[in-house]
N, C-alpha and C positions, 0 to 999 in steps of 0.2 A: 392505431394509437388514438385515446379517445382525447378532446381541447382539452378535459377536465384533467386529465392528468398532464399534457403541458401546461397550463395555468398554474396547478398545484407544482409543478419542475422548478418554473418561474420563481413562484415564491419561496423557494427550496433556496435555492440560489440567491437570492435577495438577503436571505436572513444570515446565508453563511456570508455574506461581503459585510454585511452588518455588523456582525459577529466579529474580523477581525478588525473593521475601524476602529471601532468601539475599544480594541488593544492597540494601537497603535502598530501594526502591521504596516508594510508597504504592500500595497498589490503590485505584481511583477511580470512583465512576459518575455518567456527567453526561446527559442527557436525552435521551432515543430521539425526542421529539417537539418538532421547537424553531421558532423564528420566521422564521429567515433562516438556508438552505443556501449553504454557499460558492458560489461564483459560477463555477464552472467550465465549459466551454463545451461538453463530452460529459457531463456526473454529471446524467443527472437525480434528485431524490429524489421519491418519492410523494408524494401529495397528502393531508394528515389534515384534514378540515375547514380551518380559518383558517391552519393549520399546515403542516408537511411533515415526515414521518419520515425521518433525518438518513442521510446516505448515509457519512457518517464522524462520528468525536466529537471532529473534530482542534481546530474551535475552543474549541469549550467547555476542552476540558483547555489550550489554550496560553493562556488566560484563566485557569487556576488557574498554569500558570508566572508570568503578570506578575503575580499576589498572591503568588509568594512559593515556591511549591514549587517543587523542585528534581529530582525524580526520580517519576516520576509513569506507572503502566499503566495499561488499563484491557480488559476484554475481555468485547465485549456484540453484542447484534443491530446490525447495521445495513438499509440497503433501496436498491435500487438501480430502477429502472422501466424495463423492455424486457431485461432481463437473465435468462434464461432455457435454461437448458441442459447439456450431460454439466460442464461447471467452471462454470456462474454458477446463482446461485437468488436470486430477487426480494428473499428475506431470507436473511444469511446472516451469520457470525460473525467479527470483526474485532476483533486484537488490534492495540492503536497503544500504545508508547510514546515517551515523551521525557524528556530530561535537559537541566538545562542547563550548560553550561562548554563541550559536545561542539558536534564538527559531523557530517557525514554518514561520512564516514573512522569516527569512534567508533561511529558507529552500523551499523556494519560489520560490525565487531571483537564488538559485543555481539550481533547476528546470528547469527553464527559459529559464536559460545559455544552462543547460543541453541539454535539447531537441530543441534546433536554434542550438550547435551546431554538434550535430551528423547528424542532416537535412545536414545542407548545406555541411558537411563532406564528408557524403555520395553521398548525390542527386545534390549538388553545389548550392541547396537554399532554402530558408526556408520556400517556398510556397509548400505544397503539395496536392494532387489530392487522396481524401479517397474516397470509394466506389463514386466516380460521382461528391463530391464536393469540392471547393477547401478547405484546410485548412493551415492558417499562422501562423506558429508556432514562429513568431519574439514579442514583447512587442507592445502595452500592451495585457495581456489577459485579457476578463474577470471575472467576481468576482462578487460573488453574496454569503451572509450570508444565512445561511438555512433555517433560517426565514424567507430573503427577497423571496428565492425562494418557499417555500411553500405558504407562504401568495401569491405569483403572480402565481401560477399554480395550488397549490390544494386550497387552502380557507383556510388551517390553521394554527396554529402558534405551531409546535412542542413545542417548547420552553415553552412556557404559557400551553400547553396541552400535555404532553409525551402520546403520546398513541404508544407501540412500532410496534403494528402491522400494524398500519393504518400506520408509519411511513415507515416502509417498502416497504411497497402496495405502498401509495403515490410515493415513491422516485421512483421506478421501474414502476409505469404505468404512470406517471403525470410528476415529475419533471424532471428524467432524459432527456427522449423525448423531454420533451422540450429549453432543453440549447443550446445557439447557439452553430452554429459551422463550423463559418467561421474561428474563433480563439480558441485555450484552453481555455476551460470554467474551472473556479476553485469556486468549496462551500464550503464556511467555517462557521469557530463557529457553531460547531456543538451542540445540548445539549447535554449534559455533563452524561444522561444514554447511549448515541453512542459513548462514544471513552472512554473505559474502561484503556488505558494506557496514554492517555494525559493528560497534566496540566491543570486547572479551569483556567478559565479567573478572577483574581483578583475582577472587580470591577464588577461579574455580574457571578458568581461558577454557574448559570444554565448551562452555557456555558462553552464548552472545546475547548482549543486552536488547533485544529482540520482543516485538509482541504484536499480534495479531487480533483483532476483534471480529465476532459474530455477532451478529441481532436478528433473529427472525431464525438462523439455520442461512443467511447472507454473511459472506466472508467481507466485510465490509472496509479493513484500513491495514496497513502494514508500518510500524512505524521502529524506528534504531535510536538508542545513543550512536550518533553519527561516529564511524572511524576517520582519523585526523591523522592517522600517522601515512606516511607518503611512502616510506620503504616497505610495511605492509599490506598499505592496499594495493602497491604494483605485485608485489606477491599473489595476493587475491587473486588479480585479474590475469595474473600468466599463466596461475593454478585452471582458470576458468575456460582460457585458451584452449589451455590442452582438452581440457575436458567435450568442447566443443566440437574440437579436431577429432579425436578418438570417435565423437558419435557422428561424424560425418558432417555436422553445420556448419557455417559461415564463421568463420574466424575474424571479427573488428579488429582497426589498427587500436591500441591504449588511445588512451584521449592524454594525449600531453598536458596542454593545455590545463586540465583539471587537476592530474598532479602537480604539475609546478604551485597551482593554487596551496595543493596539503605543503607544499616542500617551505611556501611563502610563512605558513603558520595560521593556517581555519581555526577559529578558535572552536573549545568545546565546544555541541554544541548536540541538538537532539530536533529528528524530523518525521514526518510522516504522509504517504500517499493514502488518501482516502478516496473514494470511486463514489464520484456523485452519480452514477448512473444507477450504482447499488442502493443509495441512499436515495433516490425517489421513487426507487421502485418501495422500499419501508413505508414510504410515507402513503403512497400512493396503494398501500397493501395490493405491488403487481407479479406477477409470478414471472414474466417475461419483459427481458429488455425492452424488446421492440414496443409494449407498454408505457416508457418513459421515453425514449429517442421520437421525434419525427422521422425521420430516417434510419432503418437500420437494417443489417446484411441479413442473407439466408443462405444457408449453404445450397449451392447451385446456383450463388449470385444474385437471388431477389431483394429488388432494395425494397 
């Protein structure tokens, strides 16, 4: 890893803590090492003793949303198990916020802001140069529903068709590759078996209020209208169970604790994980993690 690109990480990092003062955010830190991992049926998290090192900090903080906070970052290690390679490391750094009144649209918008301005913070503008091409991280990006993009790159309509495997395949050999990227490409509405904590979309529950951003050909943020109801997300996570159980993985106890939070009344409310690791490889135009990390894995253990 060369200093020039820790120095440039540095002021990466600076401009995002900037960024939410400047909103009146609280910065936040909630436990690298907890009891019960959401229950998602690809996340696994490592094993600490009686515990697991947390592969996101999304419940703990929507646990401080239903006591009362309203605008809330936080930006710390997380750990991921089988993750390994030029974009993943076993451990790596994970910036999530959330607000509440918003839905996934606001959490767009602040996005947007977000990444034009840590660009021009850093680099003095918002055009940058990823591996060879340019990319303008200023308005508009574009937007493409998952529908729209399967139907234009693989032939089918998730949505009409859940097939989880072929959705997968597709997304990683077909539709990724193919989103532009002269600007942030963002998919949204996603169907509603892919985003096991997000809200249904009202007038059309195949779909979840769901969206994902690229920049560069970098899968850069995942963010939901937060799900709030407490009888459906314990549905989610038994659904997840099983599904975990059937493919042989590690089965977590629910995390009580965080339901009772939905059960107390989380207000609406809209969030999102963005991978600062991703984001200074952008800025730093790196092609591999280990580029932005001090430290980081190899498979066969090289640190």
């Amino acid at each position: 890893m060369l200093l020039s690109n820790l120095e440039l990480r540095s002021r990466v990092l600076r401009a995002v803590r900037d960024f939410f003062y400047a909103r009146d955010f609280w910065e936040v830190e909630t436990p690298a090492r907890i009891p019960a991992p959401a229950l998602e049926t690809h996340i696994d998290a490592p094993p600490s003793g009686r515990a697991w090192l947390r592969a996101s900090p999304e419940l703990h903080m929507k646990r401080l949303l239903a006591d009362g906070c309203e605008r809330l970052f936080q930006i710390g290690p997380c750990f991921r198990s089988g993750e390994c390679g030029r974009r993943h490391n076993p451990e790596f750094t994970l910036l999530e916020w959330y607000r509440t009144g918003a839905c996934y649209t606001d959490i767009l918008r602040d996005t947007e802001a977000l990444l034009a301005h840590v660009a021009q913070t850093v680099t003095g503008q918002t055009s940058l140069t990823y591996c060879g091409a340019p990319v303008d991280l200023s308005r508009p990006w574009h937007c493409h529903t998952v529908r729209e993009a399967f139907l234009k790159w693989a032939g089918w309509d998730p949505v009409e068709n859940w097939d989880p495997d072929r959705f997968d395949f597709d997304m990683t050999q077909k539709v990724e590759p193919a989103l532009p990227r002269d600007r942030p490409c963002v998919l949204t509405d996603y169907p509603a078996p892919a985003a096991s904590l997000a809200r249904l979309k009202r007038h059309d529950p195949r779909v979840a209020e769901r969206w994902e951003v690229y920049a560069g050909g970098l899968e850069l943020a995942n963010a939901y209208s937060e799900l709030c109801d407490p009888a459906a997300q314990r549905a989610r996570f038994l659904e997840a169970a099983g599904e975990r159980r059937a493919l042989g993985k590690e089965v977590y106890p629910l995390d009580e604790p965080f339901l009772a939070a939905l059960e107390s009344g989380m207000p609406p409310c809209g969030g999102i994980a963005l991978g600062i690791d991703r984001l200074a490889m952008l800025v730093c135009d790196a092609a591999d993690i280990a580029d932005v990390r001090p430290f980081c894995q190899r498979p066969g253990g090289l640190w």
